[in-house]
C-alpha positions in Angstrom: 150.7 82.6 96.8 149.7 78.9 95.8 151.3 75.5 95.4 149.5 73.2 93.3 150.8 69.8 92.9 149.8 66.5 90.7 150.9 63.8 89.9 150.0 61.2 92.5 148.8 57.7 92.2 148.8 54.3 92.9 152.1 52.2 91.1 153.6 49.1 92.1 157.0 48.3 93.4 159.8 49.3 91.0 157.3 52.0 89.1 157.7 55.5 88.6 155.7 58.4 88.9 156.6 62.3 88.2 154.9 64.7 90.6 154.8 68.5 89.8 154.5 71.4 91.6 152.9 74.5 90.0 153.6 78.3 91.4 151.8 81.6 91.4 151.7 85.2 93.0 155.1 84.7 93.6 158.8 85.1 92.0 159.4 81.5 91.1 162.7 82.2 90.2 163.7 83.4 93.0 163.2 81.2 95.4 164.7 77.8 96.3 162.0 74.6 96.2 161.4 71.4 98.4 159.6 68.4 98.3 158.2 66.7 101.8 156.4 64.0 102.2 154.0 62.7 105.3 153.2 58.4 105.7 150.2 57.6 107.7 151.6 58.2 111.6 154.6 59.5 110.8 156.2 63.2 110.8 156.5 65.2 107.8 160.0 64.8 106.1 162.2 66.5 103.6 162.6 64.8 100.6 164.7 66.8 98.1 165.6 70.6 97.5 166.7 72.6 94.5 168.1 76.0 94.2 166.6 78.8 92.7 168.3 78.1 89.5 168.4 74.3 89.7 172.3 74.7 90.6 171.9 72.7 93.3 170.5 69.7 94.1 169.8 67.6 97.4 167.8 64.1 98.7 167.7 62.5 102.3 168.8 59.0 102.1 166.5 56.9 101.3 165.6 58.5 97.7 169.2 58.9 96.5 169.4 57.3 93.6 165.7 57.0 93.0 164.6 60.6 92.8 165.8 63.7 90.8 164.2 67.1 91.0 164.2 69.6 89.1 162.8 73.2 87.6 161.5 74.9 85.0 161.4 78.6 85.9 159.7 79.4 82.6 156.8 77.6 83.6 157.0 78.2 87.4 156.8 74.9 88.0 159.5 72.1 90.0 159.3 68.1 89.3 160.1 65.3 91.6 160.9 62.2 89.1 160.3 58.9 91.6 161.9 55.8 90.1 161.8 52.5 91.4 159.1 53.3 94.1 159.1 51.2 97.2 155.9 50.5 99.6 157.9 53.4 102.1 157.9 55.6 99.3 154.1 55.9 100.5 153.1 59.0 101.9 151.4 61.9 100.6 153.8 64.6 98.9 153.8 68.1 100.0 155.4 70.9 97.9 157.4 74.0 99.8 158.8 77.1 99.6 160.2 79.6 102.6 159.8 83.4 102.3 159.0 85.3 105.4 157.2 81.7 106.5 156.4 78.5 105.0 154.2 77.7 101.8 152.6 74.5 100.8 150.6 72.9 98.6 147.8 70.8 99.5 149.5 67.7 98.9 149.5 64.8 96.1 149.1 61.0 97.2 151.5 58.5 96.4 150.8 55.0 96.9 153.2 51.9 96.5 151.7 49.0 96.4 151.1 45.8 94.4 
């Protein structure tokens, strides 16, 4: 099983980045997807989920609004489209799945700043 994700950088308030997430050695279709993300000193959250078909959809507070996710089981790969990126959106961004335990990538940095 591996999670590769991209997309990381360094944008200023108000830009936008697109992470993916890329799958293998597993039934991508199958499975449901989540994005985390951990800031410097802080504990690892949940950012957004998407069912196993993309039929459903959910964010924690402070990205509704800002970022969508999404799927494309054809590629076995999930998106997290940031918009509007604030200095908190900082953190480094962790994909997930849960079989019989937890997967994760290694992790793509994101950093807000001006």
């Amino acid at each position: 099983v591996q999670l590769v994700e991209t997309g990381g950088g360094l944008v200023p308030p108000g830009g936008s980045l697109r992470l993916s997430c890329t799958a293998s050695g597993f039934t991508f279709s199958a499975y449901a997807m989540r994005w985390y993300r951990q800031a410097p000193g802080k504990e690892r959250e949940a950012v957004a989920f998407i069912g196993s078909h993309g039929e459903t959809t959910y964010y924690n507070d402070p990205v509704k609004g800002r970022f969508t996710i999404s799927r494309d089981n054809a590629k076995n790969t999930f998106y997290l489209q940031m918009n509007n990126l604030k200095p908190e959106d900082t953190a480094v961004y962790y994909c997930n799945f849960v079989d019989d335990r937890a997967h994760w990538g290694q992790g793509t940095q994101v950093t807000v700043s001006p």
